[in-house]
VOBANU-42637 format. One record per atom (N, C-alpha, C): residue in three letters; x, y, z. Coordinates in nm, 4 decimals, padded with zeros to 6 digits, always signed. Layout:
BEGIN
 residu        u        v        w
    ALA        X        Y        Z
...
***
This chain:
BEGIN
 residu        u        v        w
    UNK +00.2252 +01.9276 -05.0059
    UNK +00.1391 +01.8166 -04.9703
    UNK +00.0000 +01.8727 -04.9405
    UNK -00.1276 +01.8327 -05.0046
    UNK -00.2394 +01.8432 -04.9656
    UNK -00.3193 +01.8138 -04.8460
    UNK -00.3747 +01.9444 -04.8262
    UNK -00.4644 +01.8797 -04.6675
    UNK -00.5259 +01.7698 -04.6703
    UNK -00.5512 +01.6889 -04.7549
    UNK -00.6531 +01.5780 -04.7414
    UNK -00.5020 +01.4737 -04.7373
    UNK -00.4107 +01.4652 -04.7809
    UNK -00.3153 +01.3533 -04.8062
    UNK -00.2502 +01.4107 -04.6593
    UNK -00.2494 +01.4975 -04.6044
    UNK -00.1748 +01.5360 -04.4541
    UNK -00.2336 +01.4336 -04.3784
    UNK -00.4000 +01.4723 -04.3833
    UNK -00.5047 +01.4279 -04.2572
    UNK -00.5111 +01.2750 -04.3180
    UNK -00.4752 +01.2113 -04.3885
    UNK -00.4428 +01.0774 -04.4216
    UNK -00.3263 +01.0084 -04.3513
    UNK -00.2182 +01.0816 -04.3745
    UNK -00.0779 +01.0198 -04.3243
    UNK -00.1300 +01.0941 -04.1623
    UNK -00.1953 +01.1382 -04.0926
    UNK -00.1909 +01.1797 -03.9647
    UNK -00.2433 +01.0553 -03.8724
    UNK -00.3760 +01.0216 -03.9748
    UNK -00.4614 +00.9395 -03.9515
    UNK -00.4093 +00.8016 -03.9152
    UNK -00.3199 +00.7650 -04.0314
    UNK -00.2187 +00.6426 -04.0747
    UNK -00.1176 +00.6502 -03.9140
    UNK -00.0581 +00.7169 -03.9078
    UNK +00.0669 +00.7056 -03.8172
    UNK -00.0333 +00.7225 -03.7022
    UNK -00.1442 +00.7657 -03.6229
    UNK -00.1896 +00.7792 -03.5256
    UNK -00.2972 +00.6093 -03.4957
    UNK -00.3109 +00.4977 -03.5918
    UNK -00.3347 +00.4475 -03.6120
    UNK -00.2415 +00.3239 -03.6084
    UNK -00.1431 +00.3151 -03.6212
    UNK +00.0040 +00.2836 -03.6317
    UNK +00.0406 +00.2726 -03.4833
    UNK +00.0386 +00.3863 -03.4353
    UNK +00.0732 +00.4530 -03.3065
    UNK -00.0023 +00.3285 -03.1938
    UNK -00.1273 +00.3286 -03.2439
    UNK -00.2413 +00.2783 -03.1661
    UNK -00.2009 +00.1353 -03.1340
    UNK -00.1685 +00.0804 -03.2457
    UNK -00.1833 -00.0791 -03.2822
    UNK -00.0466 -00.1009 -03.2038
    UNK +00.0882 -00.0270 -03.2118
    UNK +00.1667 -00.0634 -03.1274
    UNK +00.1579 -00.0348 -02.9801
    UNK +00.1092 +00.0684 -02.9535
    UNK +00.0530 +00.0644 -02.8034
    UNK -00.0261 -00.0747 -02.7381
    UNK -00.1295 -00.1409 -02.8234
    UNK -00.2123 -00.2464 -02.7925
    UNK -00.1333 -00.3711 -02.8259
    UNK -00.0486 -00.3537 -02.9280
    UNK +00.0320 -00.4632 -02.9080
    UNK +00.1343 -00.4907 -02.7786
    UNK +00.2126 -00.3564 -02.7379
    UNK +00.3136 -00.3597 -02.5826
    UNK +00.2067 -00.4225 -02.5175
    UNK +00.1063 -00.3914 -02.4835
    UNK +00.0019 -00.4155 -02.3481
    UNK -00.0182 -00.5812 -02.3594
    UNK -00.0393 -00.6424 -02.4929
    UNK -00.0770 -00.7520 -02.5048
    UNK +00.0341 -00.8598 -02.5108
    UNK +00.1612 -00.8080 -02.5311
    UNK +00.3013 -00.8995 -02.5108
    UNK +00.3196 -00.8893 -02.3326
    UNK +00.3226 -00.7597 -02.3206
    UNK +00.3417 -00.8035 -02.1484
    UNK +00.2458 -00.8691 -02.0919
    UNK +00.1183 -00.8259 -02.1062
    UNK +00.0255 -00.9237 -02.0317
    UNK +00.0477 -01.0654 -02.0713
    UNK +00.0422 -01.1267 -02.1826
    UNK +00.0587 -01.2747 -02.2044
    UNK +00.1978 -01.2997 -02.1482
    UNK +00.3111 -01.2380 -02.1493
    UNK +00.3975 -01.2923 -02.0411
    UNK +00.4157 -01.3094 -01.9343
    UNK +00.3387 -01.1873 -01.9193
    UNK +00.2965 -01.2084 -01.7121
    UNK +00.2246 -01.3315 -01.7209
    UNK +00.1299 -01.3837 -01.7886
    UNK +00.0325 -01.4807 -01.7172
    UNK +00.0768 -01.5889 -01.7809
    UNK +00.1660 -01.5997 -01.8686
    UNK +00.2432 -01.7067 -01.9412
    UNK +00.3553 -01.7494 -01.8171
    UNK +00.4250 -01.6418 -01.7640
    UNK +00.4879 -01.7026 -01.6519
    UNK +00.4335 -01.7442 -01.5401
    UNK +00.3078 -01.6298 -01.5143
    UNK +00.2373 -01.7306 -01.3612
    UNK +00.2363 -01.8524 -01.3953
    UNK +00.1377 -01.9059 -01.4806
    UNK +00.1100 -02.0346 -01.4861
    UNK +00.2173 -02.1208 -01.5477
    UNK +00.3121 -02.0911 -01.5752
    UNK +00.3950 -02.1851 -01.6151
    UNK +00.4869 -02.2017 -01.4762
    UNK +00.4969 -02.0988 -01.3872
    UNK +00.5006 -02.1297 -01.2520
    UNK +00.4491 -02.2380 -01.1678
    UNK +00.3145 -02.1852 -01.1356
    UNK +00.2147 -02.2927 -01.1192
    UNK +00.2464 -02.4242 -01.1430
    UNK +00.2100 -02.4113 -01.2254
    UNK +00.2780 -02.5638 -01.3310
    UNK +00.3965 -02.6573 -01.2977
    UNK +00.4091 -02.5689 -01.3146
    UNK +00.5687 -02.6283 -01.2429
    UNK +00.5962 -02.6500 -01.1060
    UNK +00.5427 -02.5731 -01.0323
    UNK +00.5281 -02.6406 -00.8815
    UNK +00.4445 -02.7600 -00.8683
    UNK +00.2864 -02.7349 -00.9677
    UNK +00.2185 -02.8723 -00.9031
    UNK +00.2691 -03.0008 -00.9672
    UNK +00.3703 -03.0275 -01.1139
    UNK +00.3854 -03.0926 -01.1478
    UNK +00.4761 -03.1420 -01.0745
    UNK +00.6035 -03.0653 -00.9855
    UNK +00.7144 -03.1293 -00.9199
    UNK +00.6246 -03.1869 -00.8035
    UNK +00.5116 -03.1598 -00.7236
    UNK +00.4674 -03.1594 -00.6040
    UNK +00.4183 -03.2777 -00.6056
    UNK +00.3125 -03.3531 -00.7576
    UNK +00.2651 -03.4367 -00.7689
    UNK +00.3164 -03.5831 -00.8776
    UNK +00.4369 -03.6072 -00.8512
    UNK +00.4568 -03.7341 -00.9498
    UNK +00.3353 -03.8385 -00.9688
    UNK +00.3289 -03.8410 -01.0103
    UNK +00.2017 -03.9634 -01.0400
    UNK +00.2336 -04.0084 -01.1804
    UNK +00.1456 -04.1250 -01.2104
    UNK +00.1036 -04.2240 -01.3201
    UNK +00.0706 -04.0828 -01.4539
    UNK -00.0002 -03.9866 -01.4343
    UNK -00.0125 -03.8783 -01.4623
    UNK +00.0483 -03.7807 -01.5281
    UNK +00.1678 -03.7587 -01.4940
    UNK +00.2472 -03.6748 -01.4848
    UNK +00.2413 -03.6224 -01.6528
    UNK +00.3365 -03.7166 -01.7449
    UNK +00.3574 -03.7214 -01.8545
    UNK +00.2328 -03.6443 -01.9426
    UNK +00.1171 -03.7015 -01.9310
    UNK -00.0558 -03.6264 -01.9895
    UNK -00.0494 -03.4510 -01.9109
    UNK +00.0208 -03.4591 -01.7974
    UNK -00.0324 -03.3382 -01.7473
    UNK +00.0575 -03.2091 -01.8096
    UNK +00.2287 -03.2809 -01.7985
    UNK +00.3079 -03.1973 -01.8783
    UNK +00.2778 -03.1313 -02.0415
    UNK +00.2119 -03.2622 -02.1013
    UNK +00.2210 -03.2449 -02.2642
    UNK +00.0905 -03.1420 -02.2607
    UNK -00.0415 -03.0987 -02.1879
    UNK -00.0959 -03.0807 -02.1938
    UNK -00.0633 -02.9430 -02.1617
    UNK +00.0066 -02.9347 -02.0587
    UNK +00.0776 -02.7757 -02.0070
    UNK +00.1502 -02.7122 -02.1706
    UNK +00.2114 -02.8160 -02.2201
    UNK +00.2953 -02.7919 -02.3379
    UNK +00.2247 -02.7040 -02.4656
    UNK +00.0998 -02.8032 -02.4381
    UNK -00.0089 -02.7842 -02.6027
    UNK -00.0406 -02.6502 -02.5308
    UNK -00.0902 -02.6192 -02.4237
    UNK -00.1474 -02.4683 -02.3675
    UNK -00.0510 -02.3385 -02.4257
    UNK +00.0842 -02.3696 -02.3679
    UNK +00.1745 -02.2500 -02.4189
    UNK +00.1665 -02.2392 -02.6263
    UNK +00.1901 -02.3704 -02.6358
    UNK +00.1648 -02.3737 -02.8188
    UNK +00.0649 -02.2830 -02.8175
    UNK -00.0323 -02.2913 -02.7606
    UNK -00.2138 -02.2441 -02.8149
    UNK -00.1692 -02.0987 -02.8014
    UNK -00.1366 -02.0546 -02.6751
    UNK -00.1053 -01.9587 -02.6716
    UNK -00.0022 -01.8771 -02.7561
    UNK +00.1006 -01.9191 -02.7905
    UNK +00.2261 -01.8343 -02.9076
    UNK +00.1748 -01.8823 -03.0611
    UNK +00.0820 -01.9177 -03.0918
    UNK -00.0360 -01.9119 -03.2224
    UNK -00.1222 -01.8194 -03.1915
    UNK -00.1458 -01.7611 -03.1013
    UNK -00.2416 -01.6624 -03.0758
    UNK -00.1597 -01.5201 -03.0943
    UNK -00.0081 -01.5096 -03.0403
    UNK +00.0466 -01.3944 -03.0322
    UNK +00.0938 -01.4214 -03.1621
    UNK +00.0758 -01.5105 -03.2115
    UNK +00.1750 -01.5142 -03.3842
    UNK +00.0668 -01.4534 -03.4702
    UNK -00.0314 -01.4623 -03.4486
    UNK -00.1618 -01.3734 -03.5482
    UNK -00.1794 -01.2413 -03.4960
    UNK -00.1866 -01.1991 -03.3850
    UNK -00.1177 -01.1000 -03.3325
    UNK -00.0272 -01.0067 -03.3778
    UNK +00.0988 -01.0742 -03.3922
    UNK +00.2297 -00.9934 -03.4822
    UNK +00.1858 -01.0382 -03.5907
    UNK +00.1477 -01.1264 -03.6596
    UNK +00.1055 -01.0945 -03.8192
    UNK +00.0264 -00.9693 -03.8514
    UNK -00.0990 -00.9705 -03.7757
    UNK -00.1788 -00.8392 -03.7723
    UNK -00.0565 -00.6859 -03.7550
    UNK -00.0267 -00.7209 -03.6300
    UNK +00.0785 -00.5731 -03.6317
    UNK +00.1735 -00.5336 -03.7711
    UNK +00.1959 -00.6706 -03.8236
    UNK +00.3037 -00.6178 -03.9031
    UNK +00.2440 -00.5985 -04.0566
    UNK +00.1227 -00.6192 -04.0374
    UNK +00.0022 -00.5667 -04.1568
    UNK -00.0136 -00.4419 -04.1508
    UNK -00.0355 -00.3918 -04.0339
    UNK -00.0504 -00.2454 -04.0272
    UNK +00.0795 -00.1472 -04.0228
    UNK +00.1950 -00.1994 -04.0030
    UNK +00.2651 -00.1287 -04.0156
    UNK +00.3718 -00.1447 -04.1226
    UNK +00.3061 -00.2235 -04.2211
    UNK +00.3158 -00.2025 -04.3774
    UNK +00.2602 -00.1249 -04.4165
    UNK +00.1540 -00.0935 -04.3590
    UNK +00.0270 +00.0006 -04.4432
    UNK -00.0320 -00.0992 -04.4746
    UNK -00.0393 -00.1715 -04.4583
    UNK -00.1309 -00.2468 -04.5581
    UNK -00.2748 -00.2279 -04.4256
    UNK -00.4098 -00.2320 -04.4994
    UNK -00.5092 -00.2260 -04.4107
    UNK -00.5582 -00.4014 -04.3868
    UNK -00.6233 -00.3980 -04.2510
    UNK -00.6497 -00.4896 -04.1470
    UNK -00.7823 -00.5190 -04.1882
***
């Protein structure tokens, strides 16, 4: 194998390496704060029945959606790079 095709595949897998490191950091963090506030949430919604309620839930609902479309481009990206395929 040639030094230039070595320092390629070094490059590749250290790159690889990277994107799954930033991906762990970015699944735990959105679950940590995916559970606070769905915590939250859930206390003020039991705390406050109101006329309300229903708008406040669906709205809590559309938030988590927004959010697992965000981690879904996310793992699309990851799993681009660890095809090889470039980003």
């Amino acid at each position: 194998m040639s030094e230039a095709l070595k320092l390629e595949r070094n490059r590749d897998v250290a790159e690889l390496q990277a994107e799954v490191a930033r991906m762990a950091d970015m699944v735990c963090e959105a679950t940590r704060q995916a559970a606070l506030e769905g915590i939250g949430s859930a206390l003020a919604v039991a705390a406050d029945r109101t006329m309300e309620t229903p708008d406040r839930v669906r709205d809590i609902a559309n938030h988590v959606l927004a959010r697992a479309s965000i981690m879904q481009g996310e793992i699309d990206r990851f799993m681009k790079v660890a095809r090889g395929q470039r980003h």
